[in-house]
N, CA, C and O atoms as CSV, one atom per row, in Angstrom:
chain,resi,resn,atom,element,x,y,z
A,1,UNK,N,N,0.836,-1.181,0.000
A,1,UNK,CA,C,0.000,0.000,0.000
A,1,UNK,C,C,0.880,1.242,0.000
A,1,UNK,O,O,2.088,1.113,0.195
A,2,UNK,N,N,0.523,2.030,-0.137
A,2,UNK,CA,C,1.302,3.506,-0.702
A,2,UNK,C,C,1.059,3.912,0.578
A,2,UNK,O,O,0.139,3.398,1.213
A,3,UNK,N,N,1.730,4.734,1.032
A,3,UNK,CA,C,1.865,5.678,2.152
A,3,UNK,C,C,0.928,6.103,2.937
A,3,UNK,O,O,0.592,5.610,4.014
A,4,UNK,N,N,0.306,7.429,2.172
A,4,UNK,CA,C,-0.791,7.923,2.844
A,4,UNK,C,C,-1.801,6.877,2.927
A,4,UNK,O,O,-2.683,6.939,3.783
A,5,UNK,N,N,-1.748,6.191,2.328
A,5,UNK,CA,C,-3.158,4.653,2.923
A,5,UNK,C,C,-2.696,4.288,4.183
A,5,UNK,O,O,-3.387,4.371,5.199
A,6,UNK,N,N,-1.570,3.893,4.150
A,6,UNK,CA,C,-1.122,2.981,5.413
A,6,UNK,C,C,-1.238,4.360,6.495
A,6,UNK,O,O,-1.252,4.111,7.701
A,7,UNK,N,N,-1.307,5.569,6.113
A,7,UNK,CA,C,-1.186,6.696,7.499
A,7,UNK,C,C,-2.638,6.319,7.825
A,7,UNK,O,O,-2.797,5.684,8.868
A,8,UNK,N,N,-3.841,6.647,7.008
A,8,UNK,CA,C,-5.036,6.582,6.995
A,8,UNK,C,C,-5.242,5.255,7.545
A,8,UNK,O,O,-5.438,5.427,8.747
A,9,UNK,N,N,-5.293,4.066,7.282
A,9,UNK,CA,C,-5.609,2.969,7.875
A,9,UNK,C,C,-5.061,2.772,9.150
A,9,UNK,O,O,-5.624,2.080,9.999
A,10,UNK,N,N,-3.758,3.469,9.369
A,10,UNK,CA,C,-4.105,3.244,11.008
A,10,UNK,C,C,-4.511,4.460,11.833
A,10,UNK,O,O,-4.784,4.352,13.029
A,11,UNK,N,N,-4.539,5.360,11.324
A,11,UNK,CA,C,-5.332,6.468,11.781
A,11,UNK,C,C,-7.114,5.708,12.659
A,11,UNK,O,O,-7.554,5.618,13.805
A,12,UNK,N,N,-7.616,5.312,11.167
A,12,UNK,CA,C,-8.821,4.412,11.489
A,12,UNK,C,C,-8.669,3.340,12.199
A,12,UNK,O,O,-9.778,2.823,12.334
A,13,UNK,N,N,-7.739,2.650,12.803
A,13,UNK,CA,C,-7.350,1.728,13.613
A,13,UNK,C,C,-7.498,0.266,12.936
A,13,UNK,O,O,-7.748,-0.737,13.604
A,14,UNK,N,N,-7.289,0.256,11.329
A,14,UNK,CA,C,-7.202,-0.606,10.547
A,14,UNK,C,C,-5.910,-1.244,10.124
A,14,UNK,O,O,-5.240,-0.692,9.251
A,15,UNK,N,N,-5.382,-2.730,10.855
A,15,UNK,CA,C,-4.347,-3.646,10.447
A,15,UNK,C,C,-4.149,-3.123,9.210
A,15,UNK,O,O,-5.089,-2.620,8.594
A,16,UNK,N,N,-2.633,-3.195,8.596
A,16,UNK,CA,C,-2.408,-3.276,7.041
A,16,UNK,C,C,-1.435,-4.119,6.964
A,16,UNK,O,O,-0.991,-4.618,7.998
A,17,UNK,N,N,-0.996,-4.389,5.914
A,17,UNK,CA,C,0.327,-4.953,5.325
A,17,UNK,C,C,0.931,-4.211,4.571
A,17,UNK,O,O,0.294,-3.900,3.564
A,18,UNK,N,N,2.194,-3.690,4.691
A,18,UNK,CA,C,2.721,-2.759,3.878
A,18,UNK,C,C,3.541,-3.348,2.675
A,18,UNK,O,O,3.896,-4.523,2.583
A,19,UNK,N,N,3.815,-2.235,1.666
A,19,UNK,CA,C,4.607,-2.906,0.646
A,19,UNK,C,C,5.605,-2.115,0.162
A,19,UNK,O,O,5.425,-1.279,-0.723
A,20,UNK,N,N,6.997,-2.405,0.872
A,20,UNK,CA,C,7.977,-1.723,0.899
A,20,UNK,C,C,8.677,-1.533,-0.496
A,20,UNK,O,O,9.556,-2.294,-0.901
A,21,UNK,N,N,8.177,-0.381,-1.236
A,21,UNK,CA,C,8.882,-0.012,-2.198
A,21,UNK,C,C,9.327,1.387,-2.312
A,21,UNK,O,O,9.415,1.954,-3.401
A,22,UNK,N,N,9.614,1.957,-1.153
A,22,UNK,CA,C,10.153,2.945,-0.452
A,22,UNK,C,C,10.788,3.090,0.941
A,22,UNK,O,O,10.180,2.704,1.939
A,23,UNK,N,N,11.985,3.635,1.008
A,23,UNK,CA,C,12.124,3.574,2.585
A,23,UNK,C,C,11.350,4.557,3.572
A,23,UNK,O,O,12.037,4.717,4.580
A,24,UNK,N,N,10.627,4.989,3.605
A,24,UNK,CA,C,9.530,5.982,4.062
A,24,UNK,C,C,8.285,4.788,4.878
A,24,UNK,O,O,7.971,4.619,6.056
A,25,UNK,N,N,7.807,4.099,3.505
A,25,UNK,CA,C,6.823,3.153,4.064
A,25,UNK,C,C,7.212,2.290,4.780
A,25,UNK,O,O,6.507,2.023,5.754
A,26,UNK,N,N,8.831,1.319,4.507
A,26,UNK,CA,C,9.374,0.273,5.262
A,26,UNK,C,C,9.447,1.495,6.922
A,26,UNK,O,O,8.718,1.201,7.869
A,27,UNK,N,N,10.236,2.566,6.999
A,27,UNK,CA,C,10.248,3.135,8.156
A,27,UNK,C,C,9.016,3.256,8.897
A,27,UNK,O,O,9.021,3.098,10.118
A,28,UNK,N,N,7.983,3.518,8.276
A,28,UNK,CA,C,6.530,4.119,8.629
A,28,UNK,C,C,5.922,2.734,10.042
A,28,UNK,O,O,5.576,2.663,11.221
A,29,UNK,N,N,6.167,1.797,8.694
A,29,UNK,CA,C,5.535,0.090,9.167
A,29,UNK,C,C,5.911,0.066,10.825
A,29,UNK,O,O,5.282,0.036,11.882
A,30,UNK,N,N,7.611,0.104,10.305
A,30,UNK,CA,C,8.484,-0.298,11.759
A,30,UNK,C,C,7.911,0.415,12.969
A,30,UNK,O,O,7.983,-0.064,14.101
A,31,UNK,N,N,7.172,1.917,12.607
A,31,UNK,CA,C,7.239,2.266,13.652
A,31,UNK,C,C,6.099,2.152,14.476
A,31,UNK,O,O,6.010,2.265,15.699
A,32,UNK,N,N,4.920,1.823,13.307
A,32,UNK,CA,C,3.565,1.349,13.878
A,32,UNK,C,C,3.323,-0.623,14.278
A,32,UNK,O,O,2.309,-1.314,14.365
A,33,UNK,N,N,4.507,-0.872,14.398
A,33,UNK,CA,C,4.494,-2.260,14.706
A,33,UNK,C,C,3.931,-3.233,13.390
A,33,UNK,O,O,3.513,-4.336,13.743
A,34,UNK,N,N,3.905,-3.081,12.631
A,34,UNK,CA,C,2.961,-3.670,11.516
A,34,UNK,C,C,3.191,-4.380,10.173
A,34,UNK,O,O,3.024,-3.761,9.122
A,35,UNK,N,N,3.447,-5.247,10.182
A,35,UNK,CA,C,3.682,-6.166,8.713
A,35,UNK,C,C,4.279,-5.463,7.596
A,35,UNK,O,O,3.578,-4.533,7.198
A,36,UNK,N,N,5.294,-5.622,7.018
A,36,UNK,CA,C,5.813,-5.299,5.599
A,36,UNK,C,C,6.095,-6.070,4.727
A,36,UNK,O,O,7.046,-6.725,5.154
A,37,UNK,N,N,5.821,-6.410,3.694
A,37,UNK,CA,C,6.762,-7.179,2.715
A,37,UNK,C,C,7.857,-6.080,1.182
A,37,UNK,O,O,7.575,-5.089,0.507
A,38,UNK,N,N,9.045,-6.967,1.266
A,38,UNK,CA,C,9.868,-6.184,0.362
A,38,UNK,C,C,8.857,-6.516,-1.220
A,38,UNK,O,O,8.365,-7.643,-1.275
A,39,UNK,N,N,8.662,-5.835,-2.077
A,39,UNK,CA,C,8.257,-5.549,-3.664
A,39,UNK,C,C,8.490,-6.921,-4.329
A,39,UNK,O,O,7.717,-7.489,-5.100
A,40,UNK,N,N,9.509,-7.290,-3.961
A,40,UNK,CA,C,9.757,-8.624,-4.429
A,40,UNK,C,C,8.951,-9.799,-4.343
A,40,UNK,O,O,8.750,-10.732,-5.120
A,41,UNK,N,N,8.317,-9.361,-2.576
A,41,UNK,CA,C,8.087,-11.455,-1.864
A,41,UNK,C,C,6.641,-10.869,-2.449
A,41,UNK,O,O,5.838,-11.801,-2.505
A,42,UNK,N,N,6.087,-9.669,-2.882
A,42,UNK,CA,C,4.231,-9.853,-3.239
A,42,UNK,C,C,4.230,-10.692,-4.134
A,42,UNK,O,O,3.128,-10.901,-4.641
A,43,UNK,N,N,5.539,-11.565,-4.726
A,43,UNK,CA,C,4.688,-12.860,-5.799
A,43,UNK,C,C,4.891,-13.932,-5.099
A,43,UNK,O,O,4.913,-14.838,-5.932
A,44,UNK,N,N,5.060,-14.395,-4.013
A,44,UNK,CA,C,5.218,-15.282,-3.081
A,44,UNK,C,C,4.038,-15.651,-2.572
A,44,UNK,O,O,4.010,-15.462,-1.355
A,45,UNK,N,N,2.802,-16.216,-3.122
A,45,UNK,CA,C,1.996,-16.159,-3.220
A,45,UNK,C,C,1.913,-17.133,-1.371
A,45,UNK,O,O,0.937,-16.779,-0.710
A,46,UNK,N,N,2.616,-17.948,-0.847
A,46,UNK,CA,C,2.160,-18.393,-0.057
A,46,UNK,C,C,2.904,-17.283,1.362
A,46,UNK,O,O,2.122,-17.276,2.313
A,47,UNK,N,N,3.550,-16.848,1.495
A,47,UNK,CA,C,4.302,-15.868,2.234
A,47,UNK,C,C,3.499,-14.830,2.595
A,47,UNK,O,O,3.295,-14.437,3.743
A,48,UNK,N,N,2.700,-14.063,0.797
A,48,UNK,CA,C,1.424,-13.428,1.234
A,48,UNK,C,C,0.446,-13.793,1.836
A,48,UNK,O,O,0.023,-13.028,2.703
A,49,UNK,N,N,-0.136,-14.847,1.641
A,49,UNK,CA,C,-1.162,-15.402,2.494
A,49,UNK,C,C,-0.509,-15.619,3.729
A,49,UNK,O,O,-0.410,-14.525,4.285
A,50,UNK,N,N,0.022,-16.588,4.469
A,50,UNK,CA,C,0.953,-16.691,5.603
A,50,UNK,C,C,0.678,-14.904,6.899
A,50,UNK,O,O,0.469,-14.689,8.093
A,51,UNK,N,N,0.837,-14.228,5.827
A,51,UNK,CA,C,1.530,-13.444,6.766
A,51,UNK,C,C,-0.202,-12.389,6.573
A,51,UNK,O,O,-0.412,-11.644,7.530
A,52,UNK,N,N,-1.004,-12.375,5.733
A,52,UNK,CA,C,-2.886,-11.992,6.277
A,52,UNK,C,C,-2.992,-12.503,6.649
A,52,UNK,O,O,-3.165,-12.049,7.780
A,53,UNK,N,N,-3.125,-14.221,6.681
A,53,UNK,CA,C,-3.662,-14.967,7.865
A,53,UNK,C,C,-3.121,-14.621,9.811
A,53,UNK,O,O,-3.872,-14.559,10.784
A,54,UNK,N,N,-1.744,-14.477,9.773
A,54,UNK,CA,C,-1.727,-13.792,11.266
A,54,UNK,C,C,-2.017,-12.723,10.792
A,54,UNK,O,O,-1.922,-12.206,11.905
A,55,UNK,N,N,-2.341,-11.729,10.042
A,55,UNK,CA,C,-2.795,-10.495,10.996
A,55,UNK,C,C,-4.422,-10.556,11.037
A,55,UNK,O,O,-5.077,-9.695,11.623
A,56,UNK,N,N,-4.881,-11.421,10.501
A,56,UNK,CA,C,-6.494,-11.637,10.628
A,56,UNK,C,C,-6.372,-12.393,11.861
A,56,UNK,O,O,-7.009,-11.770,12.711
A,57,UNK,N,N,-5.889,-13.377,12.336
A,57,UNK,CA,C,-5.602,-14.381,13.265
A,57,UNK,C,C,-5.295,-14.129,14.592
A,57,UNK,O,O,-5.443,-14.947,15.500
A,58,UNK,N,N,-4.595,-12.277,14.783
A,58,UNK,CA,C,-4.897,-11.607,15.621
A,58,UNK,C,C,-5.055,-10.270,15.689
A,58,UNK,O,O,-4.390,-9.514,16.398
A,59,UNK,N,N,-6.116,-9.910,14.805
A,59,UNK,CA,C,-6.680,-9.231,14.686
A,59,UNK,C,C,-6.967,-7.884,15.876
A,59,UNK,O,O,-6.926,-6.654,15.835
A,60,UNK,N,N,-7.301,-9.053,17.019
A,60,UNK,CA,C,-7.635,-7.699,18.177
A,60,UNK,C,C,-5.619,-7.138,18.692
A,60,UNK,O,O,-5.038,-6.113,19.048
A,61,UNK,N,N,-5.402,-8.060,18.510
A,61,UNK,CA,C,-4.188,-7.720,19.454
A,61,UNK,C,C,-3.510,-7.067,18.497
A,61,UNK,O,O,-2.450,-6.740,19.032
A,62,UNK,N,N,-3.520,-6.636,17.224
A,62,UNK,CA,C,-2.725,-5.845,16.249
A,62,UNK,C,C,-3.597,-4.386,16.544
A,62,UNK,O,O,-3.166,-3.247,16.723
A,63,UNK,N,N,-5.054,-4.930,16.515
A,63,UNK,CA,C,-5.359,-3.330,16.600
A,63,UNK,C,C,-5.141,-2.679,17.639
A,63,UNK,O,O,-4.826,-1.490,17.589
A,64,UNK,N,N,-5.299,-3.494,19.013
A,64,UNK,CA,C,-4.632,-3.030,20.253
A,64,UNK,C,C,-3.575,-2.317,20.558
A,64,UNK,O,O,-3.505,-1.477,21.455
A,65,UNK,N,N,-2.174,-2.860,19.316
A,65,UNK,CA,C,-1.244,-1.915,19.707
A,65,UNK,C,C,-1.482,-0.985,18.896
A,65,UNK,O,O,-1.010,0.124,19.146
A,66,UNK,N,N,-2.000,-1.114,18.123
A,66,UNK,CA,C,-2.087,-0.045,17.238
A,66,UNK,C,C,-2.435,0.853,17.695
A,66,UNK,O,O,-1.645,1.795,17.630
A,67,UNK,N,N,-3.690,1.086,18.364
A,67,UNK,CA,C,-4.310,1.791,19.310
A,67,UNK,C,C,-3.372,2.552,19.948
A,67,UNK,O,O,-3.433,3.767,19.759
A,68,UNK,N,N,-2.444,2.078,20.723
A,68,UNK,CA,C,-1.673,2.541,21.547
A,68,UNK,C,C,-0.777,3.162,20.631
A,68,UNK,O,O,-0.467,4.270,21.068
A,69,UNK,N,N,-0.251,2.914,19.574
A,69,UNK,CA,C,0.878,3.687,18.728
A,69,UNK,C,C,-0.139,4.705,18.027
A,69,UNK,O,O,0.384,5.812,18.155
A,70,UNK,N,N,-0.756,4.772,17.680
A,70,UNK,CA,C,-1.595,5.897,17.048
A,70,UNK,C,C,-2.000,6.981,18.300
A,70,UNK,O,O,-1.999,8.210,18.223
A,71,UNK,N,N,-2.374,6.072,19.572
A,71,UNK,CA,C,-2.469,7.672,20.743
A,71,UNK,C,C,-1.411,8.301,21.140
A,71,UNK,O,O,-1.437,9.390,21.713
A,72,UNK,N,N,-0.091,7.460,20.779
A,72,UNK,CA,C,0.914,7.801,21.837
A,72,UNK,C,C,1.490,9.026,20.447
A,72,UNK,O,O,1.919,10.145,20.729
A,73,UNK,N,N,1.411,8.672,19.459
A,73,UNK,CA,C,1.863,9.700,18.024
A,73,UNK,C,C,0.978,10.986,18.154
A,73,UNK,O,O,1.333,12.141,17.919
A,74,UNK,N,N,-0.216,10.559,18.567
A,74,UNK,CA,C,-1.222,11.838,18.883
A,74,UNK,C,C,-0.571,12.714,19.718
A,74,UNK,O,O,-0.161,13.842,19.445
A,75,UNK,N,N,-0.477,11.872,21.176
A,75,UNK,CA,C,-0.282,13.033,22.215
A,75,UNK,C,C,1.593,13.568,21.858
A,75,UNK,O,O,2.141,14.544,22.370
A,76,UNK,N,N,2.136,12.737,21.013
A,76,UNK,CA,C,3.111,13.843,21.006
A,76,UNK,C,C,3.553,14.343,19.944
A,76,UNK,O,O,4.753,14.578,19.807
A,77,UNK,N,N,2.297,14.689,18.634
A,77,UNK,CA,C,2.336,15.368,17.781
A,77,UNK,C,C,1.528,16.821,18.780
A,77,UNK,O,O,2.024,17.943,18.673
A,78,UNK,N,N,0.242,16.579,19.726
A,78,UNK,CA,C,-0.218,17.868,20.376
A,78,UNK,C,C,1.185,18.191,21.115
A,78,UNK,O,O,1.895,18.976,20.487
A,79,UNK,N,N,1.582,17.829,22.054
A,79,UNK,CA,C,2.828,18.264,22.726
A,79,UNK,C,C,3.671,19.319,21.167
A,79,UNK,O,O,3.554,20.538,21.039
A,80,UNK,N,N,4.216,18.672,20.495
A,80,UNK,CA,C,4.879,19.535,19.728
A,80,UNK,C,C,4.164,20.578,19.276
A,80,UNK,O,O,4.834,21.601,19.413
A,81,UNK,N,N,3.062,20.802,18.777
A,81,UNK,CA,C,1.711,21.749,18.263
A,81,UNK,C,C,1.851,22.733,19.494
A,81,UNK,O,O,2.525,23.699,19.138
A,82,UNK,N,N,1.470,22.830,20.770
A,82,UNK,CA,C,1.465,23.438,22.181
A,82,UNK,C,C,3.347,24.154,22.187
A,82,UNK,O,O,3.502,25.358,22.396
A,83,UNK,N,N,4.318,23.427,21.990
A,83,UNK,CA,C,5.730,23.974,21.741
A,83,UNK,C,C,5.667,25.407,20.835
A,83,UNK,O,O,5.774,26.556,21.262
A,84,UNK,N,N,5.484,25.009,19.619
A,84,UNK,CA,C,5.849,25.573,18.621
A,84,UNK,C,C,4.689,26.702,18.668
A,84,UNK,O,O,4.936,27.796,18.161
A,85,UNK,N,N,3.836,26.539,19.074
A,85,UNK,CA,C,2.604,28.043,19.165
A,85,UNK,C,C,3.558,28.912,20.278
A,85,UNK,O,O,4.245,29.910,20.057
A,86,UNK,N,N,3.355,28.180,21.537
A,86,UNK,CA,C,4.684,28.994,22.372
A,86,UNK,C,C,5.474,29.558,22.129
A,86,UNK,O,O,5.617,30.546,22.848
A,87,UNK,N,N,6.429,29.377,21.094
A,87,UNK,CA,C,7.820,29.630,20.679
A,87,UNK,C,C,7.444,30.557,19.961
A,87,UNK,O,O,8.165,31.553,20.027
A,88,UNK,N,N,6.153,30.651,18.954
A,88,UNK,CA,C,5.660,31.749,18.285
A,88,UNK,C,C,4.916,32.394,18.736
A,88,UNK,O,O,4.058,32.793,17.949
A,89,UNK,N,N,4.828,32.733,19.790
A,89,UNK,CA,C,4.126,33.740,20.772
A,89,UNK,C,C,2.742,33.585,20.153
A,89,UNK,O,O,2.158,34.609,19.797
A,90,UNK,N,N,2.156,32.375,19.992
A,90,UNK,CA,C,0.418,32.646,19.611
A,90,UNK,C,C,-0.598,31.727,21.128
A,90,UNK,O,O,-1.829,31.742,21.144
């Protein structure tokens, strides 16, 4: 998936599988805990399956952290937002 999907899907607290054909998205994945495959293994037809089946398989517990990595990015994207108004006297 391209970038801004994978921001959006876990925004919405939606598992993805990423598809690293950028280092942006491979970085992105790492940091939301979350499945990648390199451009290459998407014809690996059993590797792909393999690896939806666990994230369907735990489903709650992916969105769980997710949960937690999407609030914890929240509260310290506001923290920085609250900085930088400060710093600009607004």
């Amino acid at each position: 998936m391209r970038l801004h999907s994978l921001i959006f899907a876990s925004n919405l607290l939606v598992p993805s599988i990423g598809i690293s054909y950028d280092p942006k998205v491979k970085s992105f994945m790492e940091s939301i805990s979350m499945p990648i495959l390199d451009v290459d293994e998407i014809y690996d037809n059993e590797k792909v399956a393999d690896l939806v089946r666990r994230v369907l398989d735990n489903r709650m517990e992916v969105t769980n952290r997710l949960r937690d990595t999407v609030k914890s990015f929240k509260e310290d994207t506001s923290s920085m937002m609250k900085l930088l108004r400060k710093e600009m006297g607004l």
